[in-house]
C-alpha positions as CSV (number, residue, x, y, z in Angstrom):
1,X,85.3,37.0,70.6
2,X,87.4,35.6,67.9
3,X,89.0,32.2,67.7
4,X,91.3,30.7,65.4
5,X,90.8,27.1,64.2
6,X,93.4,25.6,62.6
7,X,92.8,23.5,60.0
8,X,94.6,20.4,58.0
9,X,93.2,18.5,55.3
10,X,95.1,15.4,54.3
11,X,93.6,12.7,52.2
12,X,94.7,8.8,52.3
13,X,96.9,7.8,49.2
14,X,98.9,9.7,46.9
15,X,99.8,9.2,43.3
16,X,103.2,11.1,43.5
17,X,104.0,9.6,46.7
18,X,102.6,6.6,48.5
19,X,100.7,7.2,52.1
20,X,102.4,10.9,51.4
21,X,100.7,12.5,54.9
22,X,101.8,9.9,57.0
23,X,105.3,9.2,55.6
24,X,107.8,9.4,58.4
25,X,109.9,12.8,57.6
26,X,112.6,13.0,60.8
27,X,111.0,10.1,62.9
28,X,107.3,11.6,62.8
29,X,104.5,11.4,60.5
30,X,104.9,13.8,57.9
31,X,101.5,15.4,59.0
32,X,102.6,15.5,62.7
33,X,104.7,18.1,61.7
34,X,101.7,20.9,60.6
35,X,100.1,20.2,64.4
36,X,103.2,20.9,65.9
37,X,103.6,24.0,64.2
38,X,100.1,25.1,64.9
39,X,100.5,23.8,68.8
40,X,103.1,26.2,68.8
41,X,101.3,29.5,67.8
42,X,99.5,30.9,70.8
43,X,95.4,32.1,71.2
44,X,94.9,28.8,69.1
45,X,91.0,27.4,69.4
46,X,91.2,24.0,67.9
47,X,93.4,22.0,65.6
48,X,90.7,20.3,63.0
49,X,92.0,17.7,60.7
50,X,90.1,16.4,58.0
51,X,90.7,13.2,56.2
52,X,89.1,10.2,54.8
53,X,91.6,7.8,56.9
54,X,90.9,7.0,60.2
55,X,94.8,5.6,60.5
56,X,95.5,9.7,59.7
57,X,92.8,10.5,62.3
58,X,94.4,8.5,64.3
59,X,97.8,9.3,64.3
60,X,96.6,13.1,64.4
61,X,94.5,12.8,68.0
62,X,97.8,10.9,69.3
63,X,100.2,14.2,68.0
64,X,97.5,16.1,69.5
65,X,94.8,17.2,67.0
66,X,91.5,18.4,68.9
67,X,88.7,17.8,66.1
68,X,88.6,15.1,63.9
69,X,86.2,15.0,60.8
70,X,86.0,11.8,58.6
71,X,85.1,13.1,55.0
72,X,82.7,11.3,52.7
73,X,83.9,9.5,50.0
74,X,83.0,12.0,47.3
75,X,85.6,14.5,48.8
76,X,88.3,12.0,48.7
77,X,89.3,12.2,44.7
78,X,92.9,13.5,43.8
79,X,90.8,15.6,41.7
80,X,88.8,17.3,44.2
81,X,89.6,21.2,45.2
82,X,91.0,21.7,48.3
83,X,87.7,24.1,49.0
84,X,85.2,21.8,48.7
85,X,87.1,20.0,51.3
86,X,86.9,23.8,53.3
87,X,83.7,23.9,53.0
88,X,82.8,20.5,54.3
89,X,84.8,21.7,57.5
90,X,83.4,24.7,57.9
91,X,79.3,23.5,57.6
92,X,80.7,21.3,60.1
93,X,82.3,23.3,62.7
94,X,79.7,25.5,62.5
95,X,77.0,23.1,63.2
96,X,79.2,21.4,66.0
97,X,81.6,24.5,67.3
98,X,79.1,28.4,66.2
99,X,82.0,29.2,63.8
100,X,81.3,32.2,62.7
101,X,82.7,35.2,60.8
102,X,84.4,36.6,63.6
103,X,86.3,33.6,63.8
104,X,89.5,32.5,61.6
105,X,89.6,29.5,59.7
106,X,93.3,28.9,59.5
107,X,94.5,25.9,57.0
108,X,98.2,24.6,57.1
109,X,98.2,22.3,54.2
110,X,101.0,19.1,55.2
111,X,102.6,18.6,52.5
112,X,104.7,22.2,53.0
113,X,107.1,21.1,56.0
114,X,109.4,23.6,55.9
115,X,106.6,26.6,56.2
116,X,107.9,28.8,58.9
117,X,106.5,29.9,62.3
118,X,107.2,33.1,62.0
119,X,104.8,33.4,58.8
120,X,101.9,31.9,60.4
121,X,102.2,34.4,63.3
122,X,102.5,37.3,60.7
123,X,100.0,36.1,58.4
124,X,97.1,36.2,61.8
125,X,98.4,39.8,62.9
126,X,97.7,40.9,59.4
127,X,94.5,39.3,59.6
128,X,93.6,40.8,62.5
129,X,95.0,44.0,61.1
130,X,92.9,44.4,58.3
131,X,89.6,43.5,60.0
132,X,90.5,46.1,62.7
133,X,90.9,48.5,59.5
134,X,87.9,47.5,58.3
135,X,89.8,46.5,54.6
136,X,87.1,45.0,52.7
137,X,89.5,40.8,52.2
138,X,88.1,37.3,52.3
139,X,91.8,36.2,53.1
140,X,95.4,35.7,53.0
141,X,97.4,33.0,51.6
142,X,101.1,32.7,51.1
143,X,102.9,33.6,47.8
144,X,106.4,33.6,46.7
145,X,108.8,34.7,43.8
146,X,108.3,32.2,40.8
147,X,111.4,30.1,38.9
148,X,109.0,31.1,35.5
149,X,107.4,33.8,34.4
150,X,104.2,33.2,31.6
151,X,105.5,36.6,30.0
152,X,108.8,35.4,29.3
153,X,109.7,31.2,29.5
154,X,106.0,30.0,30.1
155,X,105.2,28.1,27.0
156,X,101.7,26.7,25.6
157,X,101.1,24.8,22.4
158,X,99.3,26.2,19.4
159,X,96.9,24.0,17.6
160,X,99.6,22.6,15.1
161,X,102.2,22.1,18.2
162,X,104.1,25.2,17.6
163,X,104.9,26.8,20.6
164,X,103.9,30.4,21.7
165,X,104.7,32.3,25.0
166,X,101.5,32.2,27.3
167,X,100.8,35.9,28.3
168,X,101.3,38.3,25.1
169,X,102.2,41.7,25.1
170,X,102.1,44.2,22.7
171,X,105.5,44.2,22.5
172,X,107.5,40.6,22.8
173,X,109.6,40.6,26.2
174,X,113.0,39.7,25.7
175,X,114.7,40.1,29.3
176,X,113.1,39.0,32.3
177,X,113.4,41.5,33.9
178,X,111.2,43.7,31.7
179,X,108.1,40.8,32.5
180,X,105.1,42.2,34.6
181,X,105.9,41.0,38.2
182,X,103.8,37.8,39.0
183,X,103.2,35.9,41.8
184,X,103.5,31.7,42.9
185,X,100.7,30.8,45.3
186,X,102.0,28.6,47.6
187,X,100.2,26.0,49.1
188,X,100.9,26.6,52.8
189,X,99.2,29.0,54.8
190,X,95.3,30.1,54.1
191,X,94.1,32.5,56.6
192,X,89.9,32.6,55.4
193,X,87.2,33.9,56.7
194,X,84.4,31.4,57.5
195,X,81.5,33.4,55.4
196,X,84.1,33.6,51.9
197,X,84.6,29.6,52.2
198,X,80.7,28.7,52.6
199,X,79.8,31.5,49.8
200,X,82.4,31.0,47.3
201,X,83.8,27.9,45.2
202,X,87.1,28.8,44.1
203,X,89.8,30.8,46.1
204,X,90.5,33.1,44.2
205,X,86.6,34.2,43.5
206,X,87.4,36.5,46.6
207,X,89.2,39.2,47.6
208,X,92.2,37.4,48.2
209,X,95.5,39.4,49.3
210,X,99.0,37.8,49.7
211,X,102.0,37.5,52.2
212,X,105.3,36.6,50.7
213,X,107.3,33.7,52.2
214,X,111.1,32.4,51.2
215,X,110.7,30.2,48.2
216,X,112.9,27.8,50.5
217,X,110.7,27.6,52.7
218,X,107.7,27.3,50.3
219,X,109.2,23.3,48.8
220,X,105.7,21.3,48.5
221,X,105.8,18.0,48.2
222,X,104.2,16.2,45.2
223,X,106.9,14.0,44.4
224,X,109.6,11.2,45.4
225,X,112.4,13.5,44.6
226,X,110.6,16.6,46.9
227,X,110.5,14.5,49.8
228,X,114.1,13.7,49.6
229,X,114.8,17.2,49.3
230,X,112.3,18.3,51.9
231,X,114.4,15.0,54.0
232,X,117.6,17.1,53.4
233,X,116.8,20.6,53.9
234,X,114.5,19.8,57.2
235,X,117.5,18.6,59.3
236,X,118.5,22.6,59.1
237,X,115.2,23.6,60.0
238,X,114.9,26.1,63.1
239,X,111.2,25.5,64.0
């Protein structure tokens, strides 16, 4: 039978913003937040938090986390990719839980507050879906409509500084409307299988699909002024 284990990686220190997953946001501990969200969706397994803090552990068993695993030092750099922290988590919780394949390894990254209940729960039925189907995925992450497109007003340097648009057609672009669609990933909601994580190094190695959210609700916070903003716009927050 399948379970779904919710997962949430948060890392001690922050360049952007100092103590960022444990800044209070509305009288709580801004990663309190993601375990109440995933308290809230039902046929849950396990809440698995992953840091290098053991004040973040902390605080996460007291708001109700159920697993707790204290990452080595070499996963804590601000450099690291979020999926080597995965697959840490996932060796682990299959050594300590069976996770398997059949299971759901469900990350809610913190830093995204404003991510919506409604899109977890649709983001697990399509999951569930597509297995039923027998669609041939590795996951599902959340996407949204970029404020840039790299056909259009996405610059890069040439060598002697001159600028140059970053995707070329044959033909320049000069509405946006007439740029190929693209997509923002938004770090929010992974919905992974197990196998993909332990296999692969780089999300989008796989067969990753996507599931559009509001680009509201999408805000991540990486600096000052995004928390302040998140501050504002969370007070008018449903859920």
């Amino acid at each position: 039978m399948s379970r779904i284990f919710v997962h949430i990686g948060a890392r001690q220190g922050s360049k952007g913003v100092k103590n960022k997953n444990i800044k209070i946001l509305n009288k709580k501990p801004l990663i309190a937040w993601s375990i109440i969200q995933a308290k809230k969706i039902k046929n849950i397994y396990k809440i698995v938090i992953n840091s290098d803090s053991n004040k973040i552990l902390n605080i996460s068993k007291n708001h109700g986390a159920d697993i707790l695993i204290k990452r080595p030092k070499k996963l804590s750099n601000a450099k690291l990719s979020k999926f080597l922290v995965w697959k840490h988590s996932v060796n682990f919780l299959k050594k300590k839980y069976n996770l398997s394949n059949s299971d759901l390894f469900l990350d809610l990254d913190c830093t995204c507050p404003l991510r919506e209940i409604k899109d977890i729960k649709k983001i697990i039925s399509s999951f569930y879906q597509k297995k039923k189907k027998k669609i041939k995925f590795d996951g599902i992450i959340s996407i949204t409509e970029p404020k840039k497109n790299p056909y259009f007003n996405l610059l890069e340097k040439k060598p002697n500084n001159f600028l140059k648009i970053c995707k070329k057609t044959k033909k320049p672009i000069v509405a946006r409307q007439d740029a190929p669609k693209v997509y923002e990933h938004v770090a929010s909601i992974y919905a992974l299988k197990p196998e993909f994580i332990l296999k692969k190094n780089y999300l989008l190695s796989g067969r990753i699909l996507g599931y559009f959210v509001n680009s509201l609700t999408s805000w991540d916070i990486d600096t000052l002024y995004d928390f302040k903003i998140i501050k504002i716009l969370f007070k008018n927050k449903k859920n």
